[in-house]
Every structure is written in structure tokens, then in C-alpha cells.
CHARMM-style PDB file with segment names, atoms N, HN, CA, C and O in Angstrom:
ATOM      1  N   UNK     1      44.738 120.397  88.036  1.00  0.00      PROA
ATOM      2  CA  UNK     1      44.673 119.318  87.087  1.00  0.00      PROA
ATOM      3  C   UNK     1      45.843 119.464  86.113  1.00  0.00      PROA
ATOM      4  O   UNK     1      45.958 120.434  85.363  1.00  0.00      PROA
ATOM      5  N   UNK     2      46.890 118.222  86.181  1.00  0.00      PROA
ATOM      6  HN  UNK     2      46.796 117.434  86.791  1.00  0.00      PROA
ATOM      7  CA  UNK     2      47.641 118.589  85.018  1.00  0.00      PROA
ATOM      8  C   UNK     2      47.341 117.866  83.603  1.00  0.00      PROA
ATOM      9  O   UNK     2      46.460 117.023  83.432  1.00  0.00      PROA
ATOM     10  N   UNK     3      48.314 118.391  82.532  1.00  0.00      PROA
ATOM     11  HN  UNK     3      49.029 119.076  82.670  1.00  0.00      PROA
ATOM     12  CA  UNK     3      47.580 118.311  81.446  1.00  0.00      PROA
ATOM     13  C   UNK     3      48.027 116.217  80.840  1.00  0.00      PROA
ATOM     14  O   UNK     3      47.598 115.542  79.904  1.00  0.00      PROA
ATOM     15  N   UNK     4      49.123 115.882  82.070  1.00  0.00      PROA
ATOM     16  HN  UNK     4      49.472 116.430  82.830  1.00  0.00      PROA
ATOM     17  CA  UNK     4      49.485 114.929  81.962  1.00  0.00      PROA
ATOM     18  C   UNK     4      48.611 113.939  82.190  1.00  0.00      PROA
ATOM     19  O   UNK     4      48.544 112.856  81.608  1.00  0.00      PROA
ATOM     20  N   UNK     5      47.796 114.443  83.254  1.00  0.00      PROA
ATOM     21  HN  UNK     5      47.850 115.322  83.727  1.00  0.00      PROA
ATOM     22  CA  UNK     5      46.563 113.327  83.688  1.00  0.00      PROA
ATOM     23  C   UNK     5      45.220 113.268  82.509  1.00  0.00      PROA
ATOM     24  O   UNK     5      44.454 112.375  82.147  1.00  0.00      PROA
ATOM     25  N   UNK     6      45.402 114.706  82.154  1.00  0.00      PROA
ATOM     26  HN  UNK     6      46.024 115.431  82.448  1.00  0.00      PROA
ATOM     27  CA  UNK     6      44.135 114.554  81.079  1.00  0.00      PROA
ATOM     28  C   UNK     6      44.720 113.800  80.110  1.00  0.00      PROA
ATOM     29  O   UNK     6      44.028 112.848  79.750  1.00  0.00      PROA
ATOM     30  N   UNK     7      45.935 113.938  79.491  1.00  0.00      PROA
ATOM     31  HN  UNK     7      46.498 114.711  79.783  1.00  0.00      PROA
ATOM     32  CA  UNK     7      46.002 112.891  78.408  1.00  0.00      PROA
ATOM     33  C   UNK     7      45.894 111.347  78.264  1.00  0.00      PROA
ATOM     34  O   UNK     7      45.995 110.563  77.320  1.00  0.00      PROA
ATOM     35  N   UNK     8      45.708 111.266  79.261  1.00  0.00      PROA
ATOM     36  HN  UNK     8      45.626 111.903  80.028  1.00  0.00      PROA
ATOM     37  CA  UNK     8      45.679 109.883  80.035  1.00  0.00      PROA
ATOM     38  C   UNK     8      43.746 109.058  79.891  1.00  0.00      PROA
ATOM     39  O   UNK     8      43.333 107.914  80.087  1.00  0.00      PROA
ATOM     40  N   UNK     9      43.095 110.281  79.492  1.00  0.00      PROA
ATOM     41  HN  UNK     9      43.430 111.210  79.333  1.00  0.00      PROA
ATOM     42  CA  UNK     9      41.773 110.149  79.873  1.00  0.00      PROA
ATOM     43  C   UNK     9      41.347 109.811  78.506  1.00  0.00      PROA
ATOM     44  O   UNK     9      42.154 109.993  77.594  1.00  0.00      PROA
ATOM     45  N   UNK    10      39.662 109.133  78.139  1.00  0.00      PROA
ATOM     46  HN  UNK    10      39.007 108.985  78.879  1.00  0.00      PROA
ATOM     47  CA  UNK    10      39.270 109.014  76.829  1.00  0.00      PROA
ATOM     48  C   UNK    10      38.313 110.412  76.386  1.00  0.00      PROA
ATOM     49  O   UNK    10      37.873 111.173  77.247  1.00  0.00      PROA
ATOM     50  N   UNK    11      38.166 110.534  75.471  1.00  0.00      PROA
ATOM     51  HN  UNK    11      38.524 109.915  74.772  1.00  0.00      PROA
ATOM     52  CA  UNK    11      37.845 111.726  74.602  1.00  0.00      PROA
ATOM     53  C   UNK    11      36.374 111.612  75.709  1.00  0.00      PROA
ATOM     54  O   UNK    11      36.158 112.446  76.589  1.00  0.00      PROA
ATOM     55  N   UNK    12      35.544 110.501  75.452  1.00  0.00      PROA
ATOM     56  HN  UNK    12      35.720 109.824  74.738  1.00  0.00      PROA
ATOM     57  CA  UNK    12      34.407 110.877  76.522  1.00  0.00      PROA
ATOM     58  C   UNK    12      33.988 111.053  77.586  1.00  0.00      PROA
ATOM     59  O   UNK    12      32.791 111.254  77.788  1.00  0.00      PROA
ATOM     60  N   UNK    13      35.217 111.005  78.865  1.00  0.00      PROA
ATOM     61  HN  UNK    13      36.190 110.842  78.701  1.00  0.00      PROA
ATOM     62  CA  UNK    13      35.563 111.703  80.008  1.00  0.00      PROA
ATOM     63  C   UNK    13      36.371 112.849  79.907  1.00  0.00      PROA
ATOM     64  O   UNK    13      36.545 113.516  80.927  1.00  0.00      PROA
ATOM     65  N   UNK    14      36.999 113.259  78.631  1.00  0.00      PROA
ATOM     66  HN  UNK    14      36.857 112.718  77.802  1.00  0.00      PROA
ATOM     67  CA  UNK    14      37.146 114.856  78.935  1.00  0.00      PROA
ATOM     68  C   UNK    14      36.576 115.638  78.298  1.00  0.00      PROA
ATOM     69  O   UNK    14      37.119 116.742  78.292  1.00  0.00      PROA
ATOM     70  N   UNK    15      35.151 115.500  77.400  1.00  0.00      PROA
ATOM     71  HN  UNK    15      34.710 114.603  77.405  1.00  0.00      PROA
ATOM     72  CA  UNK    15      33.962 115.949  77.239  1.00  0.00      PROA
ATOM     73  C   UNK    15      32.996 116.354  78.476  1.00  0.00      PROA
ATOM     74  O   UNK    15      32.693 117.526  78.705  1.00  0.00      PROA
ATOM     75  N   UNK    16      32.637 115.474  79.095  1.00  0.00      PROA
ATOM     76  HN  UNK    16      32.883 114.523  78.910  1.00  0.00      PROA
ATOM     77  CA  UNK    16      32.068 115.473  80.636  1.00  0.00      PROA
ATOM     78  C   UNK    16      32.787 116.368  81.497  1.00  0.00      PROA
ATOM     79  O   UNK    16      32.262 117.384  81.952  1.00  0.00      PROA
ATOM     80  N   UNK    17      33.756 116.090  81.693  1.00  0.00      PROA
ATOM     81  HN  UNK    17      34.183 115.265  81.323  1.00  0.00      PROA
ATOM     82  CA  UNK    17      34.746 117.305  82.240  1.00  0.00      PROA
ATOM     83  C   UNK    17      34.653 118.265  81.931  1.00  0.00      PROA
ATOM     84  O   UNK    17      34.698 119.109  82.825  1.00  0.00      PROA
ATOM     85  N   UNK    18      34.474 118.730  80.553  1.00  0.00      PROA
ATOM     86  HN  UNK    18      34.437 118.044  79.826  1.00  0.00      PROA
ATOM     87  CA  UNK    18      34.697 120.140  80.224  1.00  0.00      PROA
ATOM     88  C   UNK    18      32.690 120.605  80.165  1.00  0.00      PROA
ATOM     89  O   UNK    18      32.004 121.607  79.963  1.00  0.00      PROA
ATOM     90  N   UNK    19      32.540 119.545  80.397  1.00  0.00      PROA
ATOM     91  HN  UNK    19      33.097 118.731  80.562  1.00  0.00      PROA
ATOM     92  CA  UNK    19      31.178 120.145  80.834  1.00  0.00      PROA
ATOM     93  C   UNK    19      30.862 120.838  82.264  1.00  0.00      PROA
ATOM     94  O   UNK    19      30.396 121.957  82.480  1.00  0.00      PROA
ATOM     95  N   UNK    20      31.281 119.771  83.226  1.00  0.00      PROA
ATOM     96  HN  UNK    20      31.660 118.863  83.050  1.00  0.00      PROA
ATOM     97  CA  UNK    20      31.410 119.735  84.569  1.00  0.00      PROA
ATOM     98  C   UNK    20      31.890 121.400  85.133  1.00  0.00      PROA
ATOM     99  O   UNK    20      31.376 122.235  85.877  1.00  0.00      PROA
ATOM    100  N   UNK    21      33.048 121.326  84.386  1.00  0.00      PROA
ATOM    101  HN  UNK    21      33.466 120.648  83.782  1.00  0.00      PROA
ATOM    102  CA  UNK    21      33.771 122.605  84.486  1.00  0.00      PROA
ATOM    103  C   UNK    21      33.170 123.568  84.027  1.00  0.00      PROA
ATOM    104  O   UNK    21      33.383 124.712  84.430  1.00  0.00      PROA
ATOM    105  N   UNK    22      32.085 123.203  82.854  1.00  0.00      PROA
ATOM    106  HN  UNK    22      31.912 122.274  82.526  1.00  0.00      PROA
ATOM    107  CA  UNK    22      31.381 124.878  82.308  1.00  0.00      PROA
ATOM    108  C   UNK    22      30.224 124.687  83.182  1.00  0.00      PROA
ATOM    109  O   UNK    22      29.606 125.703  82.865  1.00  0.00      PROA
ATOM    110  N   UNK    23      29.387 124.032  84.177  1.00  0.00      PROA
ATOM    111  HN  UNK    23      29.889 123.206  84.435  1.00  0.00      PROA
ATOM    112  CA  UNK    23      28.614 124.248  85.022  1.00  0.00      PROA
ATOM    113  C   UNK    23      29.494 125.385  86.362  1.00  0.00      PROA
ATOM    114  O   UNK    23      29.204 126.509  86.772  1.00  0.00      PROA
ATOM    115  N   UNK    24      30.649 124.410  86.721  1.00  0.00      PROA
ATOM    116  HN  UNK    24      30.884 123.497  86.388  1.00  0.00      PROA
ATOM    117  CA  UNK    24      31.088 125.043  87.589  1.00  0.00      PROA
ATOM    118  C   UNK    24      31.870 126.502  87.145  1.00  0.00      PROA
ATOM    119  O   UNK    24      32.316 126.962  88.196  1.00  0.00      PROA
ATOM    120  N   UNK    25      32.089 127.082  86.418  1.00  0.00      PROA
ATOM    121  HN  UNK    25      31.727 126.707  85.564  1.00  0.00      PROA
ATOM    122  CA  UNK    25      32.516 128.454  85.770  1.00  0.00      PROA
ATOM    123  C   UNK    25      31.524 129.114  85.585  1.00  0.00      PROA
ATOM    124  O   UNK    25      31.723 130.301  85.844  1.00  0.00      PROA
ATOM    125  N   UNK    26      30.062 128.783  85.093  1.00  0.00      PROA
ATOM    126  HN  UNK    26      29.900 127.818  84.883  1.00  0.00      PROA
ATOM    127  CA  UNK    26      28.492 129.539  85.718  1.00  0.00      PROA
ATOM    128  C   UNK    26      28.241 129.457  86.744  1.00  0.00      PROA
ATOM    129  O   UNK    26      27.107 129.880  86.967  1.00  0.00      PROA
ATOM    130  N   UNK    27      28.835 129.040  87.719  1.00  0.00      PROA
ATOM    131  HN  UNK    27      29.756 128.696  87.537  1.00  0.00      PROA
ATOM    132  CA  UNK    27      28.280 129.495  89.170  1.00  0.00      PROA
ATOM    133  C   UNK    27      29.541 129.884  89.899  1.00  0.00      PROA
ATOM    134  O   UNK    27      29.531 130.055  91.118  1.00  0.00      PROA
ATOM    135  N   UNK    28      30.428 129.999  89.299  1.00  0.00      PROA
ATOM    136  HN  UNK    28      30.436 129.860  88.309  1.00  0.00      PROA
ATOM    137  CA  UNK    28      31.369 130.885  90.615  1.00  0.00      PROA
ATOM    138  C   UNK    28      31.321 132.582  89.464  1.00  0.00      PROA
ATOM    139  O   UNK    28      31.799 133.636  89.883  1.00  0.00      PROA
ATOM    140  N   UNK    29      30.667 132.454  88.079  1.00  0.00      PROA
ATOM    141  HN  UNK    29      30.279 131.598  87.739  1.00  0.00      PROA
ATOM    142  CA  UNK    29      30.404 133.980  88.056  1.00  0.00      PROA
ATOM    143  C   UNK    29      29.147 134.493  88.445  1.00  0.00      PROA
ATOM    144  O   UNK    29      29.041 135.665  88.806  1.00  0.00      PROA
ATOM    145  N   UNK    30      28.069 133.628  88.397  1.00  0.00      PROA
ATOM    146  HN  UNK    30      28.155 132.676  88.104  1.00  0.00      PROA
ATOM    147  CA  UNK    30      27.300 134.190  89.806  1.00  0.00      PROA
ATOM    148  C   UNK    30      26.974 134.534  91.151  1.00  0.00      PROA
ATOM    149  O   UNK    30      26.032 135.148  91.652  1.00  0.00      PROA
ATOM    150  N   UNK    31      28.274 133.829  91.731  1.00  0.00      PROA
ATOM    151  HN  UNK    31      29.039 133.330  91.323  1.00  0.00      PROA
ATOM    152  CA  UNK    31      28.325 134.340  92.672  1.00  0.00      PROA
ATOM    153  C   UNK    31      29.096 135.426  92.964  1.00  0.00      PROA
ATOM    154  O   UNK    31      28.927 136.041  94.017  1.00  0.00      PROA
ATOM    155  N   UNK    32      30.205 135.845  91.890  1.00  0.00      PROA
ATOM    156  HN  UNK    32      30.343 135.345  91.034  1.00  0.00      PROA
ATOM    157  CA  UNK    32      30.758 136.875  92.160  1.00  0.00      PROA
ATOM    158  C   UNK    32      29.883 138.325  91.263  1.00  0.00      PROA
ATOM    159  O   UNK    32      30.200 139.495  91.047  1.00  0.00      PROA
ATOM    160  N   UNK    33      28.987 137.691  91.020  1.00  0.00      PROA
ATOM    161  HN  UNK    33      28.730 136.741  91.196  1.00  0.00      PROA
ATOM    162  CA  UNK    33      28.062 139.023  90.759  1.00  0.00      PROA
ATOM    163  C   UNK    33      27.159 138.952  92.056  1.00  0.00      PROA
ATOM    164  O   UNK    33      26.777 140.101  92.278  1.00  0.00      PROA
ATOM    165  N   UNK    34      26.640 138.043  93.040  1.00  0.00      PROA
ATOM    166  HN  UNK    34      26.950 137.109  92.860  1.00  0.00      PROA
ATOM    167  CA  UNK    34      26.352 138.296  93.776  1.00  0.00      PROA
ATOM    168  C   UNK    34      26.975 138.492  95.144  1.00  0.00      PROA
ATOM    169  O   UNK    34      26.266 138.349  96.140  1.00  0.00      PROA
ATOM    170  N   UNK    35      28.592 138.893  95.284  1.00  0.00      PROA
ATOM    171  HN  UNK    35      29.168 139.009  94.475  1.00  0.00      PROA
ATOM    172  CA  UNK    35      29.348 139.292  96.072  1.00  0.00      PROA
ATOM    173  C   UNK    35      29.044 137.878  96.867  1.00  0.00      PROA
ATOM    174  O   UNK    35      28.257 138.011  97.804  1.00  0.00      PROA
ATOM    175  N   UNK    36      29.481 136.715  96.669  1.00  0.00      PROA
ATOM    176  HN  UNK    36      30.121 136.607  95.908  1.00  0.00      PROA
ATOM    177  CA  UNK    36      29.242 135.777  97.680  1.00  0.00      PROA
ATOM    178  C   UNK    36      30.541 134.785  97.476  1.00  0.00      PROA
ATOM    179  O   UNK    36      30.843 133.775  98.111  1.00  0.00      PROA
ATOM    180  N   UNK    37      31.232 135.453  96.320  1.00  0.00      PROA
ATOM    181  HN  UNK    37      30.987 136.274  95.805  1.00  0.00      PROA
ATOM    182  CA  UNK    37      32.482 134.199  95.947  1.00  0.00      PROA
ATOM    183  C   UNK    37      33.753 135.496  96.964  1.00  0.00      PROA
ATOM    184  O   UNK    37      34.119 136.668  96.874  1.00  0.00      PROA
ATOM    185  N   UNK    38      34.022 134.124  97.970  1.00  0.00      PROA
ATOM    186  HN  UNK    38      33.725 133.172  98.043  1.00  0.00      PROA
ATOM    187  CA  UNK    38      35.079 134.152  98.912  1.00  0.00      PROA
ATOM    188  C   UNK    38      36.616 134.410  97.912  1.00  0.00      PROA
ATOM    189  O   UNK    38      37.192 135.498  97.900  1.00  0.00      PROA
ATOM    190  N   UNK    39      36.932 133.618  97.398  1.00  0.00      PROA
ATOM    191  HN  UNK    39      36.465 132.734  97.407  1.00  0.00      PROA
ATOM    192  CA  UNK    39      38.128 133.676  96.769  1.00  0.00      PROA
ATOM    193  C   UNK    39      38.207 133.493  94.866  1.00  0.00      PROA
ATOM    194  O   UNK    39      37.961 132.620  94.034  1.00  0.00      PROA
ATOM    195  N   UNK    40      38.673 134.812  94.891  1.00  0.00      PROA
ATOM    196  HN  UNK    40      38.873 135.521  95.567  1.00  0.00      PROA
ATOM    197  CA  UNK    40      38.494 135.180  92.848  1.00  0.00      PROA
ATOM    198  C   UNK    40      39.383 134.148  92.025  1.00  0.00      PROA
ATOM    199  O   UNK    40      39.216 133.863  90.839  1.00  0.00      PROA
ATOM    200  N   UNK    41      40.501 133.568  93.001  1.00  0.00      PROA
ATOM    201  HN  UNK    41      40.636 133.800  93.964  1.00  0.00      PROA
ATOM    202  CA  UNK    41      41.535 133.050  92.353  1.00  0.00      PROA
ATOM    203  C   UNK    41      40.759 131.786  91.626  1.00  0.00      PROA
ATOM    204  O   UNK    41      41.189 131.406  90.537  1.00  0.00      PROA
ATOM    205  N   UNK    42      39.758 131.215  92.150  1.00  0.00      PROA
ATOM    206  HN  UNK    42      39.409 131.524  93.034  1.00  0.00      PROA
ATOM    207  CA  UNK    42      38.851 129.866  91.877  1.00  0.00      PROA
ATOM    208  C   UNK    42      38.675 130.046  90.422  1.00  0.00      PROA
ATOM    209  O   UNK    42      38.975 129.043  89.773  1.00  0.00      PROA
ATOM    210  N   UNK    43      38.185 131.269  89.604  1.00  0.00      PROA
ATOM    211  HN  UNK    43      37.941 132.084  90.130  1.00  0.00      PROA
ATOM    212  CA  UNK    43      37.484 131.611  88.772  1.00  0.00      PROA
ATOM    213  C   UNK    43      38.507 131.101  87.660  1.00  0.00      PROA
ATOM    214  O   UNK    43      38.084 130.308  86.820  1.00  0.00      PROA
ATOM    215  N   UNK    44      39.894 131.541  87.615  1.00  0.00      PROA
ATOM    216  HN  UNK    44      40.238 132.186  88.298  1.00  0.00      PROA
ATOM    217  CA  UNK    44      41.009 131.952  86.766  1.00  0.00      PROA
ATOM    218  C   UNK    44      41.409 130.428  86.974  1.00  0.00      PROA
ATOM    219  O   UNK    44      41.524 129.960  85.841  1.00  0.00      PROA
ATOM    220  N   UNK    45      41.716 129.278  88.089  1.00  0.00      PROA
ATOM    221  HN  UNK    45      41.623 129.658  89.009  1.00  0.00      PROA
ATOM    222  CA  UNK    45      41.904 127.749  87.791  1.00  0.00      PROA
ATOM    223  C   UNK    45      40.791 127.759  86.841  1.00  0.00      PROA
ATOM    224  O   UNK    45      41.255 128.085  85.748  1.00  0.00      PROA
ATOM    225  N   UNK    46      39.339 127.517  86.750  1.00  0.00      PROA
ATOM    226  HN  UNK    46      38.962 127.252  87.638  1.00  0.00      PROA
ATOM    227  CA  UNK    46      38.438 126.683  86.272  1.00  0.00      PROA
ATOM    228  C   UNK    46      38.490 127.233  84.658  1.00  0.00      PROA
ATOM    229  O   UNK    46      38.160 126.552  83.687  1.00  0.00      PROA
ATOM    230  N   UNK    47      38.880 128.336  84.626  1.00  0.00      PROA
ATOM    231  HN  UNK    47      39.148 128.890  85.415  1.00  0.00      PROA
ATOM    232  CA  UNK    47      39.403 128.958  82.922  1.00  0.00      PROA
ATOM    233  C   UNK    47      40.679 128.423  82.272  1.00  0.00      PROA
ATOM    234  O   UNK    47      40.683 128.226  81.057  1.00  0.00      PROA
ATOM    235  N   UNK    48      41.651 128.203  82.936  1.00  0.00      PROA
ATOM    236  HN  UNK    48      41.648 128.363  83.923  1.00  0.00      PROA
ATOM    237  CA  UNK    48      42.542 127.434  82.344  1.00  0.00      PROA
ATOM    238  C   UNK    48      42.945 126.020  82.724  1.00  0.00      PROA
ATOM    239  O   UNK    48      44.066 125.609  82.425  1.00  0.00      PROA
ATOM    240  N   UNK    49      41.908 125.120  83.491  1.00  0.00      PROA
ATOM    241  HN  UNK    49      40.997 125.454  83.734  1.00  0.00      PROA
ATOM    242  CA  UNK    49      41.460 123.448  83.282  1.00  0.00      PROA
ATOM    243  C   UNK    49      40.560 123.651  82.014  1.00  0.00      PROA
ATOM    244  O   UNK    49      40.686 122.723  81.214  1.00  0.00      PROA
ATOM    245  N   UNK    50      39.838 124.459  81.696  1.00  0.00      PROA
ATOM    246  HN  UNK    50      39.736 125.213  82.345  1.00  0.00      PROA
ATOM    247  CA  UNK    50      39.149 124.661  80.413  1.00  0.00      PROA
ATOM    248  C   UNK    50      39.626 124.852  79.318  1.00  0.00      PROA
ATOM    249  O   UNK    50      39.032 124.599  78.270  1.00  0.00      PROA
ATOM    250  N   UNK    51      40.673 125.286  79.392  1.00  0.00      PROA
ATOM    251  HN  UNK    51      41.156 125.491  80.244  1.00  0.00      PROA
ATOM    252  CA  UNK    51      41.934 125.449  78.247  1.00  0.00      PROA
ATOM    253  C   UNK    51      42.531 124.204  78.419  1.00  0.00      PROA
ATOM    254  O   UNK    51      42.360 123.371  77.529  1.00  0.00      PROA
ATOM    255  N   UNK    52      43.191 123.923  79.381  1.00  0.00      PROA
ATOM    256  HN  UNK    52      43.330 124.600  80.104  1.00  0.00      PROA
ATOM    257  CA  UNK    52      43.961 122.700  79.146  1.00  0.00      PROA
ATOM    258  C   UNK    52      42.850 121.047  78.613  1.00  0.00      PROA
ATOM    259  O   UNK    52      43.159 120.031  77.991  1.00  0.00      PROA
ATOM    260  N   UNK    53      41.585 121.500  79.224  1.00  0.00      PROA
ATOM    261  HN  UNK    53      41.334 122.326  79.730  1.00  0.00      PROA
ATOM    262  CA  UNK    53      41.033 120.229  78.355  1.00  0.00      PROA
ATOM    263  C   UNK    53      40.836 120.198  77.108  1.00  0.00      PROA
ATOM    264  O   UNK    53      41.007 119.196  76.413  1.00  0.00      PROA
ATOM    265  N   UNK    54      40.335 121.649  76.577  1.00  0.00      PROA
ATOM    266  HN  UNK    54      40.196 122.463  77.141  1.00  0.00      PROA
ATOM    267  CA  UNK    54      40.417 122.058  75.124  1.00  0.00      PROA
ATOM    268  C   UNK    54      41.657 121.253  73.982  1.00  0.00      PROA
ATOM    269  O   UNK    54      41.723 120.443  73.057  1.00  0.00      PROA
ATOM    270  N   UNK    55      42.541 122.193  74.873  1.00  0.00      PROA
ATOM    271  HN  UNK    55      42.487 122.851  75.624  1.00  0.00      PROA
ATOM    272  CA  UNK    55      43.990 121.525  74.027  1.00  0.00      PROA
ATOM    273  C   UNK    55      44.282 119.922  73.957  1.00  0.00      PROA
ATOM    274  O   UNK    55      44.806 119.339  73.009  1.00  0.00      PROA
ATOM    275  N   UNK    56      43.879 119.414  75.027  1.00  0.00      PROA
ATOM    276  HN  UNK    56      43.452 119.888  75.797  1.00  0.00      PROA
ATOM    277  CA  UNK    56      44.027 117.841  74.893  1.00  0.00      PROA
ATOM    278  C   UNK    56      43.440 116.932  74.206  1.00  0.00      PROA
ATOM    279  O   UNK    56      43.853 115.862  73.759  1.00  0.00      PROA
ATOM    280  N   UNK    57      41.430 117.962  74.109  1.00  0.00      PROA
ATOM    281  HN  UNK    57      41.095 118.831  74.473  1.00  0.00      PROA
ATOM    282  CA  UNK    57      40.989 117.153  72.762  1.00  0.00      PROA
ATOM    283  C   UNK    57      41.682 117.355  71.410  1.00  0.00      PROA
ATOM    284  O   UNK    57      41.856 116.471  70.571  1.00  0.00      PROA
ATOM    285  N   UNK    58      42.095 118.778  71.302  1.00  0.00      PROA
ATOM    286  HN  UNK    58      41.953 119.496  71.984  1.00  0.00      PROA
ATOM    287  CA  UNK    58      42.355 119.501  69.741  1.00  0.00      PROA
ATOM    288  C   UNK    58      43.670 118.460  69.527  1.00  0.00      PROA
ATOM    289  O   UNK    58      43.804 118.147  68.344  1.00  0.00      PROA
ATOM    290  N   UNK    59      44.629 117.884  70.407  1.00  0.00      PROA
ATOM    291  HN  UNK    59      44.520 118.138  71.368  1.00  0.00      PROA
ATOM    292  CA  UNK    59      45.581 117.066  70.379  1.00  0.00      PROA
ATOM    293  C   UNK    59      44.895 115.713  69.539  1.00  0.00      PROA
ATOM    294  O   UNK    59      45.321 115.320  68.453  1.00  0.00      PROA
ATOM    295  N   UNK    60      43.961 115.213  70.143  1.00  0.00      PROA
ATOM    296  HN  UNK    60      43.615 115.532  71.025  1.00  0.00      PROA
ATOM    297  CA  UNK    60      43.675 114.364  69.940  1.00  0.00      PROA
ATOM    298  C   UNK    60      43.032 114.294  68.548  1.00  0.00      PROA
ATOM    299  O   UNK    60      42.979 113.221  67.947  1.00  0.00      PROA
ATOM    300  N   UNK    61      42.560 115.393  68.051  1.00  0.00      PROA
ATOM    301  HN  UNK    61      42.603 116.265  68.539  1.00  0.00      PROA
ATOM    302  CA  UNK    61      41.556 115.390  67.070  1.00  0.00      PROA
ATOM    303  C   UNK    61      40.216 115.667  66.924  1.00  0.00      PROA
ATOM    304  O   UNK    61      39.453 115.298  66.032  1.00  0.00      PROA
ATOM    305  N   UNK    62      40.014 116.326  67.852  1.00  0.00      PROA
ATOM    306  HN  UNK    62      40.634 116.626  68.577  1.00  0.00      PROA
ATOM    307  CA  UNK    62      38.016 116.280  68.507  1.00  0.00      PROA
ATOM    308  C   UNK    62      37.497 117.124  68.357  1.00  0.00      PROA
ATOM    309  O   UNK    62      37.746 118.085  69.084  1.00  0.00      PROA
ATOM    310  N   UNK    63      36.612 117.217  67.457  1.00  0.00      PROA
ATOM    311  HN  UNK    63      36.409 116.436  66.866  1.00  0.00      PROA
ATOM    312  CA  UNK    63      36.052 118.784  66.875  1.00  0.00      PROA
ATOM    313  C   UNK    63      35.070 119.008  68.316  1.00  0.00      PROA
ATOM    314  O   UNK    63      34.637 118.087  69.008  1.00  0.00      PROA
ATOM    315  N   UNK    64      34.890 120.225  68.513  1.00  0.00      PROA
ATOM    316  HN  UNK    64      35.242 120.973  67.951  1.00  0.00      PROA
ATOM    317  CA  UNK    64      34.571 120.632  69.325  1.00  0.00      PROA
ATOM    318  C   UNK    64      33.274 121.310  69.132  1.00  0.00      PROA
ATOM    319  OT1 UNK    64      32.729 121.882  70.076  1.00  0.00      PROA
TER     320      UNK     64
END
């Protein structure tokens, strides 16, 4: 995801998003506590789309 497309988005689709994304960041660390996540690299994208949506609200103004 680049950060070009998120700016593009309204404050209440990259709320949802950064929700979306904190569902999906609780389940790829459960599965790597339950030895079932295939590839670690997944973990480290979904942490910094989480940063980059962060920054795009704080751009915008969006208390968090």
C-alpha cells in the first residue's frame, strides 16, 4: 500500500483500514505463536501499512 493511495482516501476509510489491519496483525501473531504462519515477512508489511495510515491521518489532523 502506498502512502500516495492512502492520501487519496477519506479520514473514514482509513479508520476502517487501520482497523482491518489491527484485526489482521492479531492473527498473523497468533499464528506465529502457534507455529502456523508460513512467511514472517507478512507481519513487518501489516506494521508499517499501520504506520503509514497513522501518518496520513496525523497529516490530516485526526486525533487518534
Amino acid at each position: 500500500m502506498k502512502s500516495s493511495e492512502l492520501k487519496n482516501k477519506s479520514v473514514e476509510e482509513l479508520q476502517q483500514e487501520l482497523l482491518s489491519l489491527g484485526k489482521a496483525q492479531f492473527s498473523l501473531r497468533m499464528q506465529l505463536a502457534t507455529q502456523q504462519l508460513a512467511n514472517n515477512s507478512q507481519i513487518g508489511k501489516v506494521r508499517r501499512d499501520i504506520a503509514r495510515i497513522k501518518t496520513v491521518l496525523t497529516e490530516k489532523g485526526v486525533q487518534q
